[in-house]
Phi, psi and omega in degrees: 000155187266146206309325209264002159253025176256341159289347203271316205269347200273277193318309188291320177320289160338286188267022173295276179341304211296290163351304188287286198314315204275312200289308184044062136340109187081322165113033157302168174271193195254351178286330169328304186288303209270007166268301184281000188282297197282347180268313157340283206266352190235250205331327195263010183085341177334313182217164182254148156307001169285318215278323153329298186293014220231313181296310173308314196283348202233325151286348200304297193272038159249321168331299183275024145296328195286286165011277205294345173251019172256345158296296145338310146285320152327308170308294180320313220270306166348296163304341173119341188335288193290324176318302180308320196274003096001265157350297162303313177299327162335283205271004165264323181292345156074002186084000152297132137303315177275017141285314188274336170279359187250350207248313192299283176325309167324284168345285189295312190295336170279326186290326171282340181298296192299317195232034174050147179318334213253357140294326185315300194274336169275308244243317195268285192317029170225008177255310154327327187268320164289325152324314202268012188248301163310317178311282194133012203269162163293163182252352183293311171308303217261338162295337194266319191298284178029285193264339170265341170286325175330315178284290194287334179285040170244010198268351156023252198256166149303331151315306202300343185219164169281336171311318200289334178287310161334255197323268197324333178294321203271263216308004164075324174305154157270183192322297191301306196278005156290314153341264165330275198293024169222023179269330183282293139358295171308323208269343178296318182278330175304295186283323164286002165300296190301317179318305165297310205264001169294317191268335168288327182220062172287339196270327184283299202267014167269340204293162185275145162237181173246129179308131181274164191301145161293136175197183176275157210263142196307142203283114184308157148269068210295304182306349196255333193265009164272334179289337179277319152335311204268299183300325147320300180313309190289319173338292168305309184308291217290353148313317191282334223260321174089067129266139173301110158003295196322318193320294173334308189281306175291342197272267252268349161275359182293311189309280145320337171270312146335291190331303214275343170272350175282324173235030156083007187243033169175162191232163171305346195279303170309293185299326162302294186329296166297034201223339176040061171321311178302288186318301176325305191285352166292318188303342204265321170299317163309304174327320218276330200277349191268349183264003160299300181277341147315319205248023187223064185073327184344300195288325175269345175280334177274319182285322195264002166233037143260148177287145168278141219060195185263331231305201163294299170316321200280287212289337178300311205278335173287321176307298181320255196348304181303298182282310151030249187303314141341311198249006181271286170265001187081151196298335193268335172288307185322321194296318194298323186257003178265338184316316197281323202275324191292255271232060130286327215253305176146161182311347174299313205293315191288349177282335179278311167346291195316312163307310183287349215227323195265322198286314202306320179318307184304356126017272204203159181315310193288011226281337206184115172325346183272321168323292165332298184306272213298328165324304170312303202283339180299308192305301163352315190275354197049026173287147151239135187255145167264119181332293179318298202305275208330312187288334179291314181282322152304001172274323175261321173262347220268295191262013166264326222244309155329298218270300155330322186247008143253007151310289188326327191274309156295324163318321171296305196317324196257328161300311174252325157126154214254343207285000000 
């Protein structure tokens, strides 16, 4: 096919998925749309199958990491995890609101580091929703924290987003030390996130709550939350080690998962689901159309607009770019397509991507599938979210939230050092 109608079906494929992944027509899963998409562009010459299978093959094992840690949180939350972290958040919260939002926040931001954003948003937000319904507290600040930690707290770890799986394969670091350089960043977004959402919604977290009834509080779940314990470490081992992340990530959900069928509290059946086979294969069917349209100029128009070096300046304008392009095309295409000219330039550049593709999102809805998602689970709730509110606050956090933490990444950068 010839490059310029092989860029026109590369684009239109694209934003066809895109289009599908936000509307979900009929309540398809999103792969329905993004499989003949990805068969398309590889059948009509669009991409050649060499350079297809390259992609599928550069996706495999993040796919199956993602697998084994959406499981894993399945399992947690099985075990009673969030039921406990619930609980806690109650009974600490004292019958405050701004109290319950700083409990939420904590919350939400270790459960997205550790067990990736998409516990955050299926799992801890419907839990959240009952907590603040125990109170008697509005529920809108701490459901609204939710969806921007899903996002912004996910800047951690390599773990915490499937973009961070993306970004750690491209950038050559191991495990700690992506860890160390995105910590200073994390804790820079967080806290002005919190900051912000203190003063954006005073009137919601001034309204009176109630101390909830004293009872017995649910039994902590100490095997599921040493096992997760464990499965960090390996992380950090099978890094050092040069092994795939993923090893890590299945033993500790095999480990959890035995327990549980072995003690009646999940079936083989439960565990295929959580595992969202459609979805892995829309990520894997996305991968293939964006590396249709990277390779069909994309990839040359993008070398000439990310800036060259680490330097402060450099690293503000590839995030800016970077969240952009996020709120354009949604964050999982974006990664896909800045990783490569970012990590020509060196891991700084692919820690600024990040920044801009996990911070930007909080935009607007399409900004991140995570987004998406918990918007559905809010309706679920008979909550209403609005656009405007939604777009106001992300008007305010977004580039105060942005901007901090890419100072903070040059701060790392220079502190610990990119190599």
């Amino acid at each position: 096919m010839n490059t310029p109608l092989a860029e026109t079906l590369s684009v239109a494929m694209l934003a066809l998925v895109l289009v599908c992944a936000v509307v979900r027509p009929f309540n398809w899963p999103e792969a329905v749309v993004a499989v003949p998409a990805a068969a398309l562009v590889v059948a009509t010459g669009a991409i050649s199958p060499a350079h297809a299978l390259d992609e599928a093959e550069q996706l495999g094992p993040v796919i199956g990491f993602l697998a084994a840690v959406l499981v894993l949180a399945q399992l947690c939350d099985d075990e009673g995890l969030f039921q406990a972290c619930g609980a806690w958040m109650a009974r600490t919260a004292a019958g405050r609101p701004r109290r319950l939002l700083a409990q939420v926040f904590l919350a939400a931001s270790a459960i997205t580091a550790v067990l990736s954003l998409d516990a955050t948003v299926v799992l801890l937000t419907p839990v959240v929703f009952a907590t603040a319904a125990r109170l008697g507290a509005r529920p809108k600040p701490h459901v609204y924290a939710c969806t921007h930690l899903s996002n912004t707290a996910s800047l951690l770890l390599p773990v915490s987003n499937l973009t961070n799986l993306l970004a750690f394969a491209a950038s050559g670091l191991s495990f700690t030390r992506f860890a160390a350089l995105m910590a200073l960043p994390w804790v820079a977004a967080i806290v002005v996130e919190y900051v912000v959402f203190r003063r954006f919604f005073a009137t919601d977290l001034d309204a009176g709550a109630q101390a909830p009834a004293t009872g017995d509080a649910p039994e902590l779940p100490l095997f599921a939350l040493v096992t997760v314990a464990c499965t960090l470490a390996g992380f950090v081992a099978t890094s050092a080690l040069g092994v795939d992340p993923a090893w890590a990530a299945l033993a500790g959900a095999t480990v959890l998962g035995v327990r549980a069928l072995l003690r009646r509290r999940t079936t083989p059946k439960a565990l295929l689901r959580s595992v969202s086979v459609p979805f892995l294969a829309f990520v894997l069917a996305l991968g293939i159309v964006v590396r249709a349209v990277v390779d069909n100029g994309l990839d040359t128009a993008l070398g000439h607009l990310i800036p060259d070096g680490t330097g402060l300046p450099a690293l503000l304008g590839i995030a800016v770019l970077a969240a952009v392009l996020a709120n354009a095309i949604n964050n999982l295409p974006a990664v896909l397509v800045l990783l490569p000219p970012a990590a020509a330039t060196g891991p700084g550049a692919v820690l600024a991507v990040l920044l801009g593709v996990n911070i930007g999102p909080n935009l607007t809805y399409a900004g991140s599938l995570a987004t998406l998602l918990w918007r559905r689970i809010v309706h679920a709730h008979d909550a209403e979210v609005r656009l405007g509110e939604f777009t106001r606050l992300g008007l305010y956090a977004v580039p105060a939230s942005l901007g901090a933490s890419v100072l903070a990444l040059w701060a790392s950068l220079a502190l610990i050092g990119g190599g």
